[in-house]
Structure formats: structure tokens, C-alpha cells
Biopython code that builds the backbone (N, CA, C, O; Angstrom):
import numpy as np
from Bio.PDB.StructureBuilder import StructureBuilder

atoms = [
    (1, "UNK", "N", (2.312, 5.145, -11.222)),
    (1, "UNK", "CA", (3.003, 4.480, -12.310)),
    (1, "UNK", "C", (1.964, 3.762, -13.177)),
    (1, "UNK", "O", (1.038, 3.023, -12.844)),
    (2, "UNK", "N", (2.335, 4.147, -14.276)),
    (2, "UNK", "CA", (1.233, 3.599, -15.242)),
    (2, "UNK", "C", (1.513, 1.820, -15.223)),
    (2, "UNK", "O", (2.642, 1.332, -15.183)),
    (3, "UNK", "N", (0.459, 1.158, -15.254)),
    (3, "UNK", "CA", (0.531, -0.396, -15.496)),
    (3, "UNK", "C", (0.677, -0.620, -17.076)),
    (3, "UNK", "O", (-0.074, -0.087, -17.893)),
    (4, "UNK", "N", (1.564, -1.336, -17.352)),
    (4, "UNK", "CA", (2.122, -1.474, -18.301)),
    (4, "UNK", "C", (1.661, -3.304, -19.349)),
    (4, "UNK", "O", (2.016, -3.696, -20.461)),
    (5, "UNK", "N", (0.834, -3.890, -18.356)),
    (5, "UNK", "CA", (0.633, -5.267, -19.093)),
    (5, "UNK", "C", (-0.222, -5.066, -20.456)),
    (5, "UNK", "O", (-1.069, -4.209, -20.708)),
    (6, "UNK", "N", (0.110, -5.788, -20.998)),
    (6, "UNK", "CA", (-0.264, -5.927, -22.007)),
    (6, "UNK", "C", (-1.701, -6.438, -22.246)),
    (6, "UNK", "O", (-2.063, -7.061, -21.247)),
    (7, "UNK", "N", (-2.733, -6.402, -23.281)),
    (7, "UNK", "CA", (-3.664, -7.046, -23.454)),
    (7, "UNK", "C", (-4.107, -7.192, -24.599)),
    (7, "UNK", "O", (-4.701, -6.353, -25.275)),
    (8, "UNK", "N", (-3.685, -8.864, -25.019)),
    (8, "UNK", "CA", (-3.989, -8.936, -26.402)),
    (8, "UNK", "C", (-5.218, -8.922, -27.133)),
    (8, "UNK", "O", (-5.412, -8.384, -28.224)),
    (9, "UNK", "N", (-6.017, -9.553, -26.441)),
    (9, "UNK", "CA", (-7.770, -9.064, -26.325)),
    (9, "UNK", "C", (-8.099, -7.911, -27.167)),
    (9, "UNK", "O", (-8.647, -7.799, -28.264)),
    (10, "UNK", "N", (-7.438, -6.825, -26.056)),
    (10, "UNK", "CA", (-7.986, -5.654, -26.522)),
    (10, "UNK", "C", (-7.306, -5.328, -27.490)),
    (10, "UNK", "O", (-7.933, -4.849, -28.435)),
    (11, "UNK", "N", (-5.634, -5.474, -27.640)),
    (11, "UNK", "CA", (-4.888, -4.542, -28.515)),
    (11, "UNK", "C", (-5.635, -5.500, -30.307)),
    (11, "UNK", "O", (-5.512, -4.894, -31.372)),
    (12, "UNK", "N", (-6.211, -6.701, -30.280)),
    (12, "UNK", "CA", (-6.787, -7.127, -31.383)),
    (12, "UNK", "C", (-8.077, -6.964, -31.709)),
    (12, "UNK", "O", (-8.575, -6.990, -32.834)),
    (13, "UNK", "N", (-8.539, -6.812, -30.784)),
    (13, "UNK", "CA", (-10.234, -5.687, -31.539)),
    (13, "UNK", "C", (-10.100, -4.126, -31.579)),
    (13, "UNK", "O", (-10.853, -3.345, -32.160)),
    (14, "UNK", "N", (-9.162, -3.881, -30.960)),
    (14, "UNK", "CA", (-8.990, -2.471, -31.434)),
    (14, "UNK", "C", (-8.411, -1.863, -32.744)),
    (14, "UNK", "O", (-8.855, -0.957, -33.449)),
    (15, "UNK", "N", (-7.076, -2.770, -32.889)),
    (15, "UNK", "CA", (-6.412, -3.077, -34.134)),
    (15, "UNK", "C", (-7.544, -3.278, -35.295)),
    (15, "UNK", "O", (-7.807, -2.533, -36.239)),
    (16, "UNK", "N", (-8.101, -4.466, -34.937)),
    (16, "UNK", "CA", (-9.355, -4.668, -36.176)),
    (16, "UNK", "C", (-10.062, -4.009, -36.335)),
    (16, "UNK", "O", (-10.736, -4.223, -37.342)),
    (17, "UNK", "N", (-10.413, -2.802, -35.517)),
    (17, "UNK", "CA", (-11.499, -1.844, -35.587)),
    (17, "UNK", "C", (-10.840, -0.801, -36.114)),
    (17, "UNK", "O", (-11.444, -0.049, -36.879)),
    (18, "UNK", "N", (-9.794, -0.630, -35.866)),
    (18, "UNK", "CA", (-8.972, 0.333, -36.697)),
    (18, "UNK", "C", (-8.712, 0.508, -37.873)),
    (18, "UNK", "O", (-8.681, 1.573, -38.491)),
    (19, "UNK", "N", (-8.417, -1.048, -38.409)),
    (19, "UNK", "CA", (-7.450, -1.137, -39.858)),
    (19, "UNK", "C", (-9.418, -1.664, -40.681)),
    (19, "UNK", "O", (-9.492, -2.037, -41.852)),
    (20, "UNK", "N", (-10.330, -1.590, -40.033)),
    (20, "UNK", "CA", (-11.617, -2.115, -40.934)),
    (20, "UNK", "C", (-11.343, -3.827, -41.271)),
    (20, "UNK", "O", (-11.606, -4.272, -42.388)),
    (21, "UNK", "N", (-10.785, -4.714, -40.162)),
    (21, "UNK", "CA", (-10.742, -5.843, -40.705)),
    (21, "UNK", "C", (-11.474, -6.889, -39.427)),
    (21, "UNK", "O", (-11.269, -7.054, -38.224)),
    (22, "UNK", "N", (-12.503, -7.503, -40.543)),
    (22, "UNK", "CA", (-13.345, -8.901, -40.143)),
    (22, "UNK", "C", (-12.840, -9.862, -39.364)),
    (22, "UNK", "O", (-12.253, -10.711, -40.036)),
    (23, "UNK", "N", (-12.835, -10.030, -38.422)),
    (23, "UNK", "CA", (-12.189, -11.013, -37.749)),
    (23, "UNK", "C", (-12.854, -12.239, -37.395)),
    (23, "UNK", "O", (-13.328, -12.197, -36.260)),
    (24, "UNK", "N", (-13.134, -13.916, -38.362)),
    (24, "UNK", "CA", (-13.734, -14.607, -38.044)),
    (24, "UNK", "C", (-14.055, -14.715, -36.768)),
    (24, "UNK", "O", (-12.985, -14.486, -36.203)),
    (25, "UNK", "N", (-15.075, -14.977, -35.721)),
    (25, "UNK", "CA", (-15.310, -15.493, -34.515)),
    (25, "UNK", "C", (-14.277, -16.679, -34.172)),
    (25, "UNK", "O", (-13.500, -16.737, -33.219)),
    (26, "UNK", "N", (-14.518, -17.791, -35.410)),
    (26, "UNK", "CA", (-13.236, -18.863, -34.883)),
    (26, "UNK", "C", (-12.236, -18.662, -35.014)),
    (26, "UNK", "O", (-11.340, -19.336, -34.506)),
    (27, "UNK", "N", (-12.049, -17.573, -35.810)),
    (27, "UNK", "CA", (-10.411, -17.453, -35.679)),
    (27, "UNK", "C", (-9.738, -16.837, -34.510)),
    (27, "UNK", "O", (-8.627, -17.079, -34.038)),
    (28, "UNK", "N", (-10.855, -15.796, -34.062)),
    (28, "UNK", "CA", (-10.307, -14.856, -32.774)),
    (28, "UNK", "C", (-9.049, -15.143, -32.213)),
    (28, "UNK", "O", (-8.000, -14.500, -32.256)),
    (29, "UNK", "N", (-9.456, -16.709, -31.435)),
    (29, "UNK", "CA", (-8.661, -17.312, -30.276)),
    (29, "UNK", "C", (-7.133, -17.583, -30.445)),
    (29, "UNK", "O", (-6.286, -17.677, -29.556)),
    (30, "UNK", "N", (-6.936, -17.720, -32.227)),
    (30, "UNK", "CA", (-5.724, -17.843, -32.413)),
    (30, "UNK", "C", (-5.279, -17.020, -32.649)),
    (30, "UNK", "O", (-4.146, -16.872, -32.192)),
    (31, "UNK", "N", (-6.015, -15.629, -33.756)),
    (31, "UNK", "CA", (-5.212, -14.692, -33.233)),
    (31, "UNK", "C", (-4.978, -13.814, -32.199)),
    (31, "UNK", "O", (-4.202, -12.911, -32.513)),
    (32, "UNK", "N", (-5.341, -13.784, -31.208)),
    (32, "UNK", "CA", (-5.370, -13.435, -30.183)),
    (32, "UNK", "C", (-4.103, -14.041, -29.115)),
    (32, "UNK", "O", (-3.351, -13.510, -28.298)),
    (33, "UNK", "N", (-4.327, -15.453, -29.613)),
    (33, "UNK", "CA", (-2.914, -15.891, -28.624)),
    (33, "UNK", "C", (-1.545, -15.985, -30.265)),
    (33, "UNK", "O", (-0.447, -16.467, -29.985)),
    (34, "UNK", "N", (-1.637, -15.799, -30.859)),
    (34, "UNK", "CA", (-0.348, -14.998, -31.716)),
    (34, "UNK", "C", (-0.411, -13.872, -31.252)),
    (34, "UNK", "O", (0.660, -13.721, -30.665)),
    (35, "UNK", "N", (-0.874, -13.173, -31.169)),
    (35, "UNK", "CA", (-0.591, -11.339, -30.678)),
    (35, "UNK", "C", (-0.119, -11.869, -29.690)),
    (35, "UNK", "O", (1.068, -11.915, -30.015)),
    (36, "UNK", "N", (-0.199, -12.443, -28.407)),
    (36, "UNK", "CA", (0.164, -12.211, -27.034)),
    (36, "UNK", "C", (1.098, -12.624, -27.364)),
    (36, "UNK", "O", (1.902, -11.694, -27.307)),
    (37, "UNK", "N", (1.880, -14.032, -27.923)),
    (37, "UNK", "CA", (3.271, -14.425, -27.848)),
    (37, "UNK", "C", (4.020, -13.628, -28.704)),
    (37, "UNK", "O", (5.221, -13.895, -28.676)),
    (38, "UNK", "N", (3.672, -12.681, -29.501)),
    (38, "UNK", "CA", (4.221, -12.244, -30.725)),
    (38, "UNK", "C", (5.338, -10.750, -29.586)),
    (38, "UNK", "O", (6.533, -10.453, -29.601)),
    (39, "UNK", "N", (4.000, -10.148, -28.685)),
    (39, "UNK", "CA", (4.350, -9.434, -27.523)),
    (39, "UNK", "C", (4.926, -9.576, -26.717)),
    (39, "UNK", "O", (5.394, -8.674, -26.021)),
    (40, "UNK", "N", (5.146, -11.322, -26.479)),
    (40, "UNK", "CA", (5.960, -11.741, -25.344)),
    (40, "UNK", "C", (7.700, -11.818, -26.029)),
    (40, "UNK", "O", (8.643, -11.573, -25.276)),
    (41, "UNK", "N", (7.960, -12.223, -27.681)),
    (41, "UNK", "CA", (8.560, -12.041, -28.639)),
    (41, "UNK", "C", (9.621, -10.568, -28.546)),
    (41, "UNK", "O", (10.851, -10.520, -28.520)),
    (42, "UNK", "N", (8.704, -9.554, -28.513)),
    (42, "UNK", "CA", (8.929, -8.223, -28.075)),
    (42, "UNK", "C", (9.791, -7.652, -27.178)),
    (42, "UNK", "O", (10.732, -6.895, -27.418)),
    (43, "UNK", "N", (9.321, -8.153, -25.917)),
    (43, "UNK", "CA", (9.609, -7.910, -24.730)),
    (43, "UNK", "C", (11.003, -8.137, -24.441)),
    (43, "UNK", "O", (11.921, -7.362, -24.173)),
    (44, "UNK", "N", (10.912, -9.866, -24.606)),
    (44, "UNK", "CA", (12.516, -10.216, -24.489)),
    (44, "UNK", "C", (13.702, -9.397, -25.127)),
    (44, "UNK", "O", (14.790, -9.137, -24.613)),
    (45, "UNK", "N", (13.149, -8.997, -26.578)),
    (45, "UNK", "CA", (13.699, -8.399, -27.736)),
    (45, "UNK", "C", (14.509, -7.268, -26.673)),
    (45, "UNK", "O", (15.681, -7.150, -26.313)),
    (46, "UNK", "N", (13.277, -6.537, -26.390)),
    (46, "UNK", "CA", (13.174, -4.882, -26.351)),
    (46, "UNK", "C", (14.105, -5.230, -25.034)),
    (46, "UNK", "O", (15.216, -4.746, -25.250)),
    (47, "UNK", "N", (14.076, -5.799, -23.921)),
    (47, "UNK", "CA", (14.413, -5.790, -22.142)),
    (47, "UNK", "C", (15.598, -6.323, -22.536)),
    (47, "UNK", "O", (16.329, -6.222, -21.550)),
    (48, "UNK", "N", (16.153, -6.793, -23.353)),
    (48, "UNK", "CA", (17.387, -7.797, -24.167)),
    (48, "UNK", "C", (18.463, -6.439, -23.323)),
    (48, "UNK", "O", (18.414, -5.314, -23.821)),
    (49, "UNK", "N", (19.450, -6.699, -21.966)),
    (49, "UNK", "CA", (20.810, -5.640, -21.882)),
    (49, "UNK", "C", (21.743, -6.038, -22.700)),
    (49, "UNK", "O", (22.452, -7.036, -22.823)),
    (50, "UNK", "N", (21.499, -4.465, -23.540)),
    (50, "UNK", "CA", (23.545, -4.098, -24.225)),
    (50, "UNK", "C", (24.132, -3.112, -23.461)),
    (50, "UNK", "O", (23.784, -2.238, -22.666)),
    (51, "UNK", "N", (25.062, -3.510, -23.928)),
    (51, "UNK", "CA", (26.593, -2.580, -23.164)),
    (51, "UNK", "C", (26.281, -1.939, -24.208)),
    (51, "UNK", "O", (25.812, -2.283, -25.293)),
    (52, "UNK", "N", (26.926, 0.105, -23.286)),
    (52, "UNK", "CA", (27.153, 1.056, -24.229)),
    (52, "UNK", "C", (27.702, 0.964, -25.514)),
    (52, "UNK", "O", (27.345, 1.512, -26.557)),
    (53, "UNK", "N", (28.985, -0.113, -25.197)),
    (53, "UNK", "CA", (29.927, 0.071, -26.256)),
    (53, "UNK", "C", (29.607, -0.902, -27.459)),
    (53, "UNK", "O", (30.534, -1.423, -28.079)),
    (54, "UNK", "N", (28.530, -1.096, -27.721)),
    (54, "UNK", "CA", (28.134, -2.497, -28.731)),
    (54, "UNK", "C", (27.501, -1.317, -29.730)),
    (54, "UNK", "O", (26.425, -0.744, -29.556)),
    (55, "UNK", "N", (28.472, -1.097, -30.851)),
    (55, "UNK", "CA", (27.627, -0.821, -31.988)),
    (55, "UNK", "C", (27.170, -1.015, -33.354)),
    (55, "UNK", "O", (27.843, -1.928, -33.832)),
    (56, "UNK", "N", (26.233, -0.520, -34.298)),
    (56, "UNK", "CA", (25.299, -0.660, -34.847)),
    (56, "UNK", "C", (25.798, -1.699, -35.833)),
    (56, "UNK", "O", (26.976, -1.771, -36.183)),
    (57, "UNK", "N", (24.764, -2.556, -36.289)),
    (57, "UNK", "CA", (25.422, -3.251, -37.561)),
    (57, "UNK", "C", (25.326, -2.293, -38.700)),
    (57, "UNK", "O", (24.530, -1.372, -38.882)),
    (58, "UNK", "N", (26.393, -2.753, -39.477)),
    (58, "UNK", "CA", (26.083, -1.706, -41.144)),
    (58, "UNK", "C", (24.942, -2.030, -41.290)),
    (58, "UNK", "O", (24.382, -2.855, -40.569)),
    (59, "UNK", "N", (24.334, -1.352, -42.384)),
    (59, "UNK", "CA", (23.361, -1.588, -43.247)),
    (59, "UNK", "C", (23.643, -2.612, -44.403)),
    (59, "UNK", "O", (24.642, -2.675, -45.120)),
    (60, "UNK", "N", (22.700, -3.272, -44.406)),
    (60, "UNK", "CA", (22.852, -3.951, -45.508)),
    (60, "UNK", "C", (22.001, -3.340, -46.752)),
    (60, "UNK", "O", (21.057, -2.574, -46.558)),
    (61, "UNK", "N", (22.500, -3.825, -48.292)),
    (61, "UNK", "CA", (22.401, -2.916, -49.416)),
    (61, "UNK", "C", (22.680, -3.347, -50.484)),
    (61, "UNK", "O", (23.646, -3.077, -51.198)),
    (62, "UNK", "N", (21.522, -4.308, -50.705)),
    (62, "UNK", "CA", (21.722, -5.577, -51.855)),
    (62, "UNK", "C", (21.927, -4.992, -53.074)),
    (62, "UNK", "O", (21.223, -4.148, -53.629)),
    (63, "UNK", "N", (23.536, -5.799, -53.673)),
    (63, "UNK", "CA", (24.264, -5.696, -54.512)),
    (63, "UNK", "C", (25.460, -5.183, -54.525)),
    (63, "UNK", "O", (26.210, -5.528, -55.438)),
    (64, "UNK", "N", (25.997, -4.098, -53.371)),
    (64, "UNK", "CA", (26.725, -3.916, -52.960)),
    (64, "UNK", "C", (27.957, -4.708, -52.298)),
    (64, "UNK", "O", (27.516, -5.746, -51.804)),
    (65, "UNK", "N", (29.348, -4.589, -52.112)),
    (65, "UNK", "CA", (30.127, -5.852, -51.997)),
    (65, "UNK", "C", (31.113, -4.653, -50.674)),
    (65, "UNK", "O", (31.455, -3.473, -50.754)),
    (66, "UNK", "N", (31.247, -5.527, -49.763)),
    (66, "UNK", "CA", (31.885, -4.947, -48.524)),
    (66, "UNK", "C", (33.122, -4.715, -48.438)),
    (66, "UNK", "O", (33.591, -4.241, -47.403)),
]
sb = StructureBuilder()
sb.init_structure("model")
sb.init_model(0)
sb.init_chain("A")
sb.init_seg("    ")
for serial, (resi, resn, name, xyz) in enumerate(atoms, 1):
    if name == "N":
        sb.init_residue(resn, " ", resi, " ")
    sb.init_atom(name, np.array(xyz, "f"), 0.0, 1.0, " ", f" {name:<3s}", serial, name[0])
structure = sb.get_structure()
């Protein structure tokens, strides 16, 4: 089974190495712990149980009147 934890560390120098973006040295630490809570944010989101029968909200479709 694949291990599944997360690592914000890495997923933010990789990210930055990806998208070509500078990442102050002092800033690292904060973004680094925003990514992790942003992931922890996620999680709850994503692990959040619905019942089958709960469905979708409309779309919303500014200017439109319901």
C-alpha cells in the first residue's frame, strides 16, 4: 500500500521548481506551513461522509434569477 502522507517540504520546492518561482529563504517556513494546513484543509474537505442520496447544488450563474 502506497503511503499516502503528505509532505509539504517537498510538495513546495517541487511546485517552485516547477512553476519557475523564487522562493525567499525567509519566507520558506511560512509557506511551507500554509501548504501543510492548506492540505490538512483538504483532507477534512475530501474524507468529509455524504450519503448517496445528497445531491448536487445548482450552479450558480450570475444574473440569472431562480
Amino acid at each position: 500500500m502506497p503511503d499516502n502522507t503528505f509532505d509539504a517540504e517537498r510538495h513546495v520546492d517541487r511546485m517552485a521548481a516547477a512553476l519557475g518561482l523564487a522562493i525567499d529563504p525567509d519566507h520558506r517556513p511560512g509557506v511551507v506551513a500554509n501548504m501543510a494546513r492548506t492540505a490538512e484543509i483538504a483532507r477534512l474537505v475530501t474524507e468529509f461522509p455524504l450519503p448517496d442520496m445528497v445531491e448536487l447544488a445548482p450552479a450558480f450563474r450570475p444574473g440569472e434569477q431562480s
